[in-house]
C-alpha positions in Angstrom: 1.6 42.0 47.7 -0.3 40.7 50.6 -2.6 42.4 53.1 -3.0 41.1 56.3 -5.0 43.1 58.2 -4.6 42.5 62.1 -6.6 44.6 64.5 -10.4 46.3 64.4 -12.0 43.7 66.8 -15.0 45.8 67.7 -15.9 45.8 64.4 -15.6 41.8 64.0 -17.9 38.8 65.5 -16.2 36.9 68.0 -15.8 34.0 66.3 -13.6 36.3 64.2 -11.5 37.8 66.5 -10.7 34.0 68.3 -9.0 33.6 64.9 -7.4 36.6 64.5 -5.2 36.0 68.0 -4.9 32.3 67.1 -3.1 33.6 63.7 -1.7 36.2 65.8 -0.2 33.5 67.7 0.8 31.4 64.8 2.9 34.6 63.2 4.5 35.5 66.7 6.0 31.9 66.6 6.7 32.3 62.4 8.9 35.3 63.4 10.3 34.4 65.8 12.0 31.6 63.9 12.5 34.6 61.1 14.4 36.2 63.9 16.8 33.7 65.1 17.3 32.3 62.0 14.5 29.6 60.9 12.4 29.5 58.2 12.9 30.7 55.1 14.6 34.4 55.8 18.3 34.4 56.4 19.8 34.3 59.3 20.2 38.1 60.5 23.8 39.1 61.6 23.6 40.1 65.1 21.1 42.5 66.5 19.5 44.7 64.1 20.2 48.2 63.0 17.7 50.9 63.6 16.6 53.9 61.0 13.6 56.7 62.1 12.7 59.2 59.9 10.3 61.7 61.9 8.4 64.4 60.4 6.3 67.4 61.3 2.8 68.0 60.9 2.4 65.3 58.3 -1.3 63.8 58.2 -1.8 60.3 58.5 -3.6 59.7 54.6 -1.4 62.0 53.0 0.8 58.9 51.1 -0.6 57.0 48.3 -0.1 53.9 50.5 -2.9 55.3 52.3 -5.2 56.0 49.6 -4.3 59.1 49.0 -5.5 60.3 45.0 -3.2 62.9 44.1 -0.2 63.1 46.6 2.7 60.5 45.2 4.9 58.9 47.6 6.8 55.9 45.9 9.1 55.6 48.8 7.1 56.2 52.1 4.5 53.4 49.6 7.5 51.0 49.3 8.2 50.6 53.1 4.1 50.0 53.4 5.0 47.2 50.4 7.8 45.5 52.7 6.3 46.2 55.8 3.7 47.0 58.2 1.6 50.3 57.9 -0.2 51.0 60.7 -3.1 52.3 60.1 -4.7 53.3 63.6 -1.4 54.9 64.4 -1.8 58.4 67.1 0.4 60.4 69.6 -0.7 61.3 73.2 -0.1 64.6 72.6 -0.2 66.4 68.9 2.5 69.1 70.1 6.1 68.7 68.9 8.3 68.5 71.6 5.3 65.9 74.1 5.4 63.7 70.9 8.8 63.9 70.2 10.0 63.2 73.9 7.3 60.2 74.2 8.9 59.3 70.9 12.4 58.9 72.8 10.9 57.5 76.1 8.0 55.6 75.8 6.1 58.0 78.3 2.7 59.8 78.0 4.1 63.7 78.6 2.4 63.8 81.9 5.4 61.4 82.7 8.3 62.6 80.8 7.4 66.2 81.9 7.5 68.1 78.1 4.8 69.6 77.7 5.2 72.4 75.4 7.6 73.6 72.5 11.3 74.4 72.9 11.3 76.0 76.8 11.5 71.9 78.4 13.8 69.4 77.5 13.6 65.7 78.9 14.4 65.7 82.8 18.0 63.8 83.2 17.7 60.8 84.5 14.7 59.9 82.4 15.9 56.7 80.2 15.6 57.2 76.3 16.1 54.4 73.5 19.4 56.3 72.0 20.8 56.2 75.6 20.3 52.3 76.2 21.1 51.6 73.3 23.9 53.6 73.1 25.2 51.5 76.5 24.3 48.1 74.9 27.0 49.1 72.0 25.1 50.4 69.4 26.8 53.5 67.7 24.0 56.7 67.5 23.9 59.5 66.0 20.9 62.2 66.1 20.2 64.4 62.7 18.0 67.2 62.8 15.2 68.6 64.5 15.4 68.5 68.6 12.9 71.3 69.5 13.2 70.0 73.5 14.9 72.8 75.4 16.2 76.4 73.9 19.7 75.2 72.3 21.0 72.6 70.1 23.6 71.4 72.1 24.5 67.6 72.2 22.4 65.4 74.4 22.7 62.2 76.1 22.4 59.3 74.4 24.3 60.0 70.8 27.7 59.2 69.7 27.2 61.7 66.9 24.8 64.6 66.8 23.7 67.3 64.7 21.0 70.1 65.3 19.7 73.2 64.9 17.7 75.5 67.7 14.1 75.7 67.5 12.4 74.7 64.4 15.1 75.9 62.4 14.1 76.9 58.9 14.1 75.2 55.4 17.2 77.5 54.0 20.1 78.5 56.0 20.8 77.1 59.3 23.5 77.2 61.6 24.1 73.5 62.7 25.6 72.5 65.9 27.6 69.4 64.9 29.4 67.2 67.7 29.7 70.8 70.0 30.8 73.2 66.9 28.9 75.4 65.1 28.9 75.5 61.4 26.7 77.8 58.7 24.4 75.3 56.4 23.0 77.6 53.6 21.6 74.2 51.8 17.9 73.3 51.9 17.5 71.8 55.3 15.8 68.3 54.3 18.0 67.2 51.7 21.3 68.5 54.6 19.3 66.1 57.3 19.0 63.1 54.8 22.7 63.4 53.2 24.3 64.0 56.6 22.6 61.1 57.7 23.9 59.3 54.9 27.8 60.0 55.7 26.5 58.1 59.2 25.3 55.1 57.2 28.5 54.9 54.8 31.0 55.2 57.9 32.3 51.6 58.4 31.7 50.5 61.9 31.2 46.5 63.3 28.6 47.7 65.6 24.9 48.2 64.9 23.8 51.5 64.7 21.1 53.3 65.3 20.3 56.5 63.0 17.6 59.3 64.2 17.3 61.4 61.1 14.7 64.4 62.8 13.3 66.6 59.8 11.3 70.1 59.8 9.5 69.1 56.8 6.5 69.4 56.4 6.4 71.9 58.9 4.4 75.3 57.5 5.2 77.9 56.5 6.2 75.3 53.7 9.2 76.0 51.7 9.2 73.3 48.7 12.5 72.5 47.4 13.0 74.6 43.9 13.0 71.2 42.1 9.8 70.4 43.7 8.1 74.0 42.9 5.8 73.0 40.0 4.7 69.9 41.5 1.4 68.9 40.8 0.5 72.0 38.9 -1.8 69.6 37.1 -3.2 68.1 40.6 -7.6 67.4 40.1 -7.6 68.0 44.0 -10.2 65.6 46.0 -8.8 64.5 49.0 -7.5 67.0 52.0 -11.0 69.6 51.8 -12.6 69.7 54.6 -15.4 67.1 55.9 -18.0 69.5 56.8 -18.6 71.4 60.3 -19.8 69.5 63.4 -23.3 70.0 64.3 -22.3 71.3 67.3 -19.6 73.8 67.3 -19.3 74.5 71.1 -16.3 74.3 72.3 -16.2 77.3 70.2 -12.5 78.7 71.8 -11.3 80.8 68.9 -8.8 79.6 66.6 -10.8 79.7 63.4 -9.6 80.5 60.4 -10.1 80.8 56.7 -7.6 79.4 54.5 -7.6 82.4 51.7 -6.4 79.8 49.0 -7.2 76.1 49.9 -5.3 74.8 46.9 -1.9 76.5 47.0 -1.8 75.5 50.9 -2.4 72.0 49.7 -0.2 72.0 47.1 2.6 73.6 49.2 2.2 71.0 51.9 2.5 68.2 49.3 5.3 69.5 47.1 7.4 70.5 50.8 6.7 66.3 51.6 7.9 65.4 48.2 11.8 66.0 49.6 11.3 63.8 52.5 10.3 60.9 50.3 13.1 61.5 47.9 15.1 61.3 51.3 13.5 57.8 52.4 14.2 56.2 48.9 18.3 57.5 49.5 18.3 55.8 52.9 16.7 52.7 51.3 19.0 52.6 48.5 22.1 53.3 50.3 21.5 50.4 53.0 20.4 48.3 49.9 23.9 48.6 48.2 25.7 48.0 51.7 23.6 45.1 51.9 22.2 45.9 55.4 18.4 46.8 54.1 17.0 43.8 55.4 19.0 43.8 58.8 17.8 47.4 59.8 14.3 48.3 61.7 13.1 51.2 59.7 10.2 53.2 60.9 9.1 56.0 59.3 6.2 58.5 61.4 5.5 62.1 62.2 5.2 64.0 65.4 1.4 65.0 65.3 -1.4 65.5 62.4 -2.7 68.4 61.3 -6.1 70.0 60.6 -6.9 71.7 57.5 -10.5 73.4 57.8 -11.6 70.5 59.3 -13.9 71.1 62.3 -15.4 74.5 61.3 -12.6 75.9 60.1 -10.1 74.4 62.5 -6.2 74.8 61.6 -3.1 73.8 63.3 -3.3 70.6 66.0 -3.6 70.3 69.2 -6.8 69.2 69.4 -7.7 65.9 70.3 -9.5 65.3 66.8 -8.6 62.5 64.0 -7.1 64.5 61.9 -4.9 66.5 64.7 -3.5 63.2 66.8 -3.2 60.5 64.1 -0.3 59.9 62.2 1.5 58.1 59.3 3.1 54.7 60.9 5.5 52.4 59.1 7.4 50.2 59.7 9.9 47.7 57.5 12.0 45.0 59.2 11.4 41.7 57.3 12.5 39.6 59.7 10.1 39.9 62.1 7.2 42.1 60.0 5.4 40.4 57.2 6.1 42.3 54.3 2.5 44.2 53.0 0.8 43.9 56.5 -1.7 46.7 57.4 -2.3 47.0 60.8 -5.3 48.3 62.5 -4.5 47.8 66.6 -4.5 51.2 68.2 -0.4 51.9 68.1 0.8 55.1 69.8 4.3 57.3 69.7 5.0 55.6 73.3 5.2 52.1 71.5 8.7 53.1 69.9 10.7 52.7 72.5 9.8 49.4 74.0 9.8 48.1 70.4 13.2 48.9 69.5 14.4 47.4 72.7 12.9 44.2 72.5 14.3 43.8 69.3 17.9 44.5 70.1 17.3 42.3 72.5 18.1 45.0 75.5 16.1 45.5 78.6 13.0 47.4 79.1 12.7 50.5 82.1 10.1 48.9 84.4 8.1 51.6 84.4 6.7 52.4 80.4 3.3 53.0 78.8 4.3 51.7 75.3 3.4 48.2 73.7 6.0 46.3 71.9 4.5 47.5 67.9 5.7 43.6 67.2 3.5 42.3 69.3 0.7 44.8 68.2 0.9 43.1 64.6 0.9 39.5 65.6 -1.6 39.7 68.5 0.2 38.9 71.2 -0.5 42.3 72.8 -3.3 44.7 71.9 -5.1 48.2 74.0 -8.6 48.8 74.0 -8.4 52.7 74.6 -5.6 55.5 75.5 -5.0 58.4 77.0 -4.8 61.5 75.2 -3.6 65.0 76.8 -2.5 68.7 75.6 -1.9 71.2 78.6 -2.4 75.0 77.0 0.4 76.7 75.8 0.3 79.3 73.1 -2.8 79.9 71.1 -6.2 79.4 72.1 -6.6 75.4 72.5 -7.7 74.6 76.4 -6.4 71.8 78.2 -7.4 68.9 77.0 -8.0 65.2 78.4 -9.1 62.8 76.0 -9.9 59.3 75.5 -9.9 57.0 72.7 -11.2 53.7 72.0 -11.4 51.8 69.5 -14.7 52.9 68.3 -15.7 56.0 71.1 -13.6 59.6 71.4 -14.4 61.3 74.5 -12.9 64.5 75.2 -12.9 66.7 78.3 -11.8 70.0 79.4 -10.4 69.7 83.1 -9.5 73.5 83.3 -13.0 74.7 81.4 -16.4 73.3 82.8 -18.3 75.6 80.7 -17.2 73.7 77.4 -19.1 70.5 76.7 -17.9 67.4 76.8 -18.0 65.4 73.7 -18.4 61.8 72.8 -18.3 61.0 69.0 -19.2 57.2 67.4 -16.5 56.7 65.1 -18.0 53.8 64.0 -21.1 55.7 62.4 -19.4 59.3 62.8 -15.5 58.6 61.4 -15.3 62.5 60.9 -16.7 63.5 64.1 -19.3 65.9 63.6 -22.3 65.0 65.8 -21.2 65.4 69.8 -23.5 62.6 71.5 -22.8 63.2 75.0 -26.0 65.0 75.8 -28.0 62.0 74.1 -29.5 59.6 75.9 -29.3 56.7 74.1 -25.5 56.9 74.7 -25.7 58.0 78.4 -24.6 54.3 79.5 -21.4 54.7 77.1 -20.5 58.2 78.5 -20.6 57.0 82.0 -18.2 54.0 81.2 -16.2 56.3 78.9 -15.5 58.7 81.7 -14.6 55.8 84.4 -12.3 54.1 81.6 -10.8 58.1 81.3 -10.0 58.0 85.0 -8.8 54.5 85.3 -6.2 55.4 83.1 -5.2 58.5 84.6 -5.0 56.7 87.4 -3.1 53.7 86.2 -0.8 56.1 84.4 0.1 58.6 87.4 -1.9 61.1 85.0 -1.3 65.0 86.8 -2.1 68.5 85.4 0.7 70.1 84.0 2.1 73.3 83.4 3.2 74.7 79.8 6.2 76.6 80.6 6.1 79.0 77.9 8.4 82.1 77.2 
């Protein structure tokens, strides 16, 4: 396997990154060939078919494709090996339903309106992927997890649909399927991944698009029974925490100690191990149809998580590493170089555009996302983005964020007396020294907090309201 790593410019010479967008350029034109049928990979069918597999709460270096020590994912590492993992990959708002609606539209949630869990659903009229592509003659279907608006009732945009409402649980759900209820008493990952499989084995002539939405790894964690000694032999060195900032102000509550570190761990890992037993069935499954190497898959997660991290920070939220950055892969040999890691900023928002551009349908004028094609290659990049969380429940303030490639600078719009704070990632990867009161960065706080408003401005950025209740 190869590595091509695309991305990180602040960290490279100039010279450097001159080469990296003239190879950029050079595999832009390489796939593009790929795509229409030069080269050396076949010619693809038609337009491609489209698989995402969305979790909850899962943390960006939990996969052994990341690095991970003890946590085994042989599927989730297999579309790293024929893919692209992205490995600066965040959302613009670590809260389910913001993520998952910027997911569906390509919109920060200041534009799409959802701003907290279950009580908003996407305003009709706003364009999603499933809808446009569901009008350019793709045949959609919508598995799992919603968690936009109270009920599970069929939405716009999806030929076939199951759900359940709210965030369901891991045993015994009742499923609205297509309009009917139905009782589901099996455990909820392995219902999401085999319904999702009847979609696949249905014999259609159109391309399809398959949204398979899961509650795993969601806490409290339920591992399957299969699943429940897992790792009972686990030497645990990755997931404890990185030590407390310096500077614990904001200090808003929320603090917690985890009475037993290692069975939360363990829990979270052996409640994931389903969802990669999942991936490996859809792989399989479109490998024996012979359609694996004609479907986009993308695998990613609604939000991070913290887990002590932060003096004793739990939950997300927050506009820390841990909280907004998530697992991003992506498989599609046509047009992604198989064992490419990525390290461009990619965002939940770059979805949509993506998946369009590759069916080859057109793009809503008016979207915040990047093309994550283009991201690889270098044909498009982002220097910084916009990060926002508007309170809801619990005790995390509003929060209005920015994050560069190397700086994080985080504000609190609706509390003055908390500090703002500016973190180095470059020298400071875990965060834990605030330098905004310093002044050997007051230069780069000054130009942070412009580059914060110019893209609030650019982006129509307004407070919010959580409607909550």
């Amino acid at each position: 396997m190869s590595d091509f790593l695309c991305g990180a410019p602040d960290r490279l010479p100039p010279s450097r990154r001159e080469f990296l967008k003239m190879l950029g350029a050079g595999l832009a034109s390489l796939s593009a060939l790929n795509f229409l049928g030069g080269g050396c990979a076949p010619s693809a069918p038609g337009r491609p078919n489209f698989v995402l597999i969305l979790t909850d709460d899962h943390a960006y270096n939990t996969m052994g494709c990341a690095g991970h020590t003890w946590i085994r994912t042989p599927a989730l590492d297999r579309l790293a090996g024929d893919g692209v993992r992205f490995s600066n990959a965040f959302v613009t708002s670590s809260l389910c339903s913001p993520s998952r609606a910027s997911f569906l539209t390509g919109l920060y949630p200041h534009e799409h309106g959802v701003v907290c869990n279950e009580a908003q659903d996407i305003p009709a009229g706003t364009p999603t992927f499933p809808q446009l592509l569901q009008q350019a003659g793709y045949r959609t279907a919508f598995v799992g997890k919603w968690h936009m608006g109270r009920f599970a009732r069929p939405r716009p945009g999806f030929d076939h649909w199951i759900s359940f409402n709210g965030q369901g649980d891991y045993l015994k759900n009742t499923l609205n399927v297509d309009g009917m209820w139905e009782l589901c008493e099996n455990y909820i990952t392995d219902e999401i991944t085999e319904r999702g499989v009847s979609f696949l084995e249905k014999a259609d002539d159109r391309p399809f698009m398959l949204m398979l939405s899961h509650k795993a790894i969601h806490q409290p964690f339920l591992p399957a029974d299969r699943h429940a000694s897992l790792y009972d032999d686990a030497v645990i060195t990755d997931d404890l925490p990185t030590g407390d900032r310096l500077d614990l102000k904001p200090d808003w509550g929320g603090r917690r100690q985890e009475p037993d570190l290692r069975g939360f761990l363990l829990a979270n890992a052996r409640t994931l191990a389903a969802v990669d037993e999942g991936v490996a069935h859809i792989l399989d499954v479109l490998a024996r149809s012979g359609r694996l190497d004609d479907t986009v898959i993308v695998y990613a997660s609604d939000n991070g998580f913290l887990k002590g991290e932060h003096g004793g920070l739990w939950d997300k939220r927050v506009a820390y590493e841990p909280s907004i950055r998530i697992p991003l892969l992506v498989r599609y040999p046509r047009v992604f170089a198989p064992g490419t890691v990525c390290e461009e900023l990619a965002l939940n928002i770059d979805l949509m555009p993506t998946l369009l551009k590759l069916a080859g349908v057109p793009t809503p004028a008016r979207l915040s996302g990047l093309s994550l094609a283009e991201l690889t290659t270098g044909t498009a990049s982002r220097e910084s983005f916009l990060y926002e969380y508007f309170q809801e429940l619990g005790s995390a303030p509003t929060t209005v964020a920015l994050r560069s490639r190397r700086y994080k600078y985080i504000t609190y719009p609706q509390n003055p007396e908390y500090t703002r704070e500016l973190y180095d990632l470059h020298y400071d990867p875990h965060e834990l020294i605030n330098r905004a009161g310093e002044a050997a960065y007051g230069a780069e706080a000054a130009r942070l907090d412009a580059e914060l408003e110019s893209l609030k401005n650019r982006t129509g950025f307004r407070m919010m309201k959580a409607e909550v209740g």
